[in-house]
N, C-alpha and C positions, 0 to 999 in steps of 0.2 A: 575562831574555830577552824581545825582540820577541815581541807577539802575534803578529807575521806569521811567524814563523819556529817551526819543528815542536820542541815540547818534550814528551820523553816523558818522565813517572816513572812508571815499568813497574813494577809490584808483584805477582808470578806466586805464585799459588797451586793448586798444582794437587788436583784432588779424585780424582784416580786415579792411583795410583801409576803422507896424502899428495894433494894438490890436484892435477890436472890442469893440463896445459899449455894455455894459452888461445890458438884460432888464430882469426886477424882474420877475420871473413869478407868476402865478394866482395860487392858491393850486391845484389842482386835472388836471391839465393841461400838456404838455409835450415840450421836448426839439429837435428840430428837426436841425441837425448839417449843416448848412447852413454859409460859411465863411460872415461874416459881418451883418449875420441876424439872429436871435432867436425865434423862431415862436413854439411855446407852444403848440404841437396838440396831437397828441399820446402818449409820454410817461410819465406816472403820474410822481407828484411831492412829494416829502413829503420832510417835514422840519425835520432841524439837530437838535438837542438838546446840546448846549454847554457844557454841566457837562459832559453827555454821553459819548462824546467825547474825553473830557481834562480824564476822568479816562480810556478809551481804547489808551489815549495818542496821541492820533490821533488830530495834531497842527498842520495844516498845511491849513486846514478851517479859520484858522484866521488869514489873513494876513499882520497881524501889531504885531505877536508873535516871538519873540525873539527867538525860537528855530527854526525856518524857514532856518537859514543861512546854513546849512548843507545840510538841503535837498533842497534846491533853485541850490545847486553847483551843487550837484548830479544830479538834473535836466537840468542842463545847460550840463552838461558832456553829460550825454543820450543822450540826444536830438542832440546834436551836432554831435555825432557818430551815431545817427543814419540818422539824413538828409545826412550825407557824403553817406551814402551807399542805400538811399534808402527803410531804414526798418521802418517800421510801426508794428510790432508785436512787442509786450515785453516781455518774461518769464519772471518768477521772483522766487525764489525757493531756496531753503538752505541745508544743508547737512541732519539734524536734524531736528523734533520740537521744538517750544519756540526760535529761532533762532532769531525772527522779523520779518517775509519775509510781513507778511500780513500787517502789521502795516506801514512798510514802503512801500509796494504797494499802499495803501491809500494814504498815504503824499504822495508820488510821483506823482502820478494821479492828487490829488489836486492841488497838485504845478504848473504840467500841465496844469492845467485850467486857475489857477489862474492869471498866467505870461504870456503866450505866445499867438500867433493866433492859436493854436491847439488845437481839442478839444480832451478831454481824455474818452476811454471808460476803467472799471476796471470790469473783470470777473472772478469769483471765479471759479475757477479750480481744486479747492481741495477736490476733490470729496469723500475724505476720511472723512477728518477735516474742513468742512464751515465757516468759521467763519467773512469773508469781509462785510455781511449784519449784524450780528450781533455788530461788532465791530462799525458799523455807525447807529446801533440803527435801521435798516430800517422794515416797515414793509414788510411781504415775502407769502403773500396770495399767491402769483401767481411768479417764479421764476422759476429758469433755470432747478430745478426742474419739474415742468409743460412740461417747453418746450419738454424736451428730452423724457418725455412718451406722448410726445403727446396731451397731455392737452390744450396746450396754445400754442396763436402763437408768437415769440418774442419778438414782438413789445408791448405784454400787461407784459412781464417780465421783461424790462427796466425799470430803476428807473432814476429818477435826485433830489440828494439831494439839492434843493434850491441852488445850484451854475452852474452858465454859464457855458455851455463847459464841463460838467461832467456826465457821464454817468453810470451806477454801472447797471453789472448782479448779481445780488445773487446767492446763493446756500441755500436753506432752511434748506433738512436734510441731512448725507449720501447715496450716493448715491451706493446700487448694484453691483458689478463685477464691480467697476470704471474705471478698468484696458480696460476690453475690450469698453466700453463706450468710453474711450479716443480717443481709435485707431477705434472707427468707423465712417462710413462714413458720418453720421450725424454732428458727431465733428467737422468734418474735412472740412466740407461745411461751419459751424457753423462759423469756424476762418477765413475762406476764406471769407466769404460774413461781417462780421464783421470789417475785413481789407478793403474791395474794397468797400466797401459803399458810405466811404468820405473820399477823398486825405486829407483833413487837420486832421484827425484823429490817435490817436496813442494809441493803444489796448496795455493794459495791462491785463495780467494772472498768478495770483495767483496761481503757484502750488504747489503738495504737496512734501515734502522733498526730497533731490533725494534717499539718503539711507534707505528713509523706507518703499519702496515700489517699483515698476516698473513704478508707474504710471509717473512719471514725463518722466521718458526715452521714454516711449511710445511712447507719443504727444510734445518731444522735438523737432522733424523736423518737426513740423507743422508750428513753430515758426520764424520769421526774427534772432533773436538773443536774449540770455536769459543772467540776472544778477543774479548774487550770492553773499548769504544774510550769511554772517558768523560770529555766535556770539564770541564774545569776551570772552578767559577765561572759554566755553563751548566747541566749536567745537575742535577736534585733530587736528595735521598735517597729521594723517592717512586718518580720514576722507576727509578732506582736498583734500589730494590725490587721492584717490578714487572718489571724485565730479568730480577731475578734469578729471579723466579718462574718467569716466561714457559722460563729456560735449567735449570729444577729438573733435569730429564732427561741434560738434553747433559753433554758432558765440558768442564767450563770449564777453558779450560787459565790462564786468568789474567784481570787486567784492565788496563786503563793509563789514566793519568792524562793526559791530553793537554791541549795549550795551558798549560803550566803557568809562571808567572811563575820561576821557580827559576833563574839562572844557573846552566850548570854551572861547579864547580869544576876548575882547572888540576893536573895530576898532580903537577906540580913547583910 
């Protein structure tokens, strides 16, 4: 497989033990996460742009694309481990930059929406390096930005790209002292009411590397359980080690192999 093109080999380990009818929504309108119902009130809508997309590599919006089978699995594994124990929060995070983590927070999320009764929220976390609203094209007038000075209330920061069951916070630009930001109480209310909002909900968070920074460490136990995004032929076994140190605590619900040379195989 193309280096430009997302290959996952998911290998989940975990250390702790009927789908809805989808309705189009109206442009400017919102997605209010209601199991069996989709009622378009508050959070704007804006549409995806295919090209955008297929070049941020971000396939998992289309789902009759033949690169789905990877991350369909991966989402089946999550999910799976995470109804066993009850978690609803996701990290998501890599040793490094250029790893994939964001890219495949997206598929993930989408996949989420797309396949299951759950709807998926994806919040940019990466208060360092934003890049989940950009990577989806989205416009960012008003974003999580806003929110955390105060600006805006969150419900005008949520986005839904033109798919059921999908929710995206953006990040605009970096953000300030990110570090103590993380660990404040703001945040932390933030991820809490985000989780408890709606039982069929399953939050994911983008964050930023765990070795380049503290920020990931900070607001890692704010978290249900976080996966790790390890590129292929980039990351060390040092590093490696050191994530795993740094994640001794958290609930590692897995790790993934990404960018990996591997063709998949044809079913037939």
């Amino acid at each position: 497989m193309d280096r430009n093109t997302p290959a996952y080999g998911n290998t989940l380990h975990p250390v702790t033990p009927g789908t809805p009818q989808a309705v189009t929504p109206a442009p400017g309108t919102a997605l209010a996460e209601v199991p069996g119902q989709f009622d378009y009130v508050n959070t704007k809508v804006v549409a995806l742009k295919a090209d955008h997309l297929e070049r941020h590599r971000i396939v998992a919006y289309n789902k009759n694309s033949s690169m789905n089978g990877p991350i369909d699995l991966l989402r089946t594994q999550v999910l799976r481990t995470m109804e066993e124990n009850g978690w609803r929060t996701l990290a998501i995070t890599s040793p490094t930059p250029e790893a994939g983590k964001t890219v495949l927070a997206i598929n993930l999320a989408m996949s989420i929406a797309h396949y299951t009764t759950r709807t998926a929220l994806l919040v940019d976390f990466d208060l360092r390096r934003p890049r989940v609203g950009r990577s989806l094209g989205l416009p960012m007038d008003c974003s999580l930005n806003e929110f955390l000075d105060d600006q805006a209330p969150l419900q005008d920061c949520l986005v839904n790209p033109t798919l059921p069951r999908f929710v995206v916070l953006p990040t605009r630009v970096p953000v300030p002292m990110s570090t103590e930001v993380l660990c404040s109480p703001k945040v932390t209310h933030l991820v809490s009411d985000l989780r408890n909002r709606y039982a069929s909900r399953i939050c994911i968070f983008d964050l930023p590397p765990l070795l380049s920074s503290d920020d990931a460490i900070t607001v890692l136990p704010t978290f249900d359980c976080v996966l790790l995004v390890v590129a292929n032929g980039m990351n060390t076994k040092k590093e490696i080690e050191d994530c795993l140190h740094h994640l001794g605590t958290a609930n590692l619900i897995g790790t993934v192999l990404n960018k990996a040379d591997e063709k998949p195989q044809p079913y037939y």
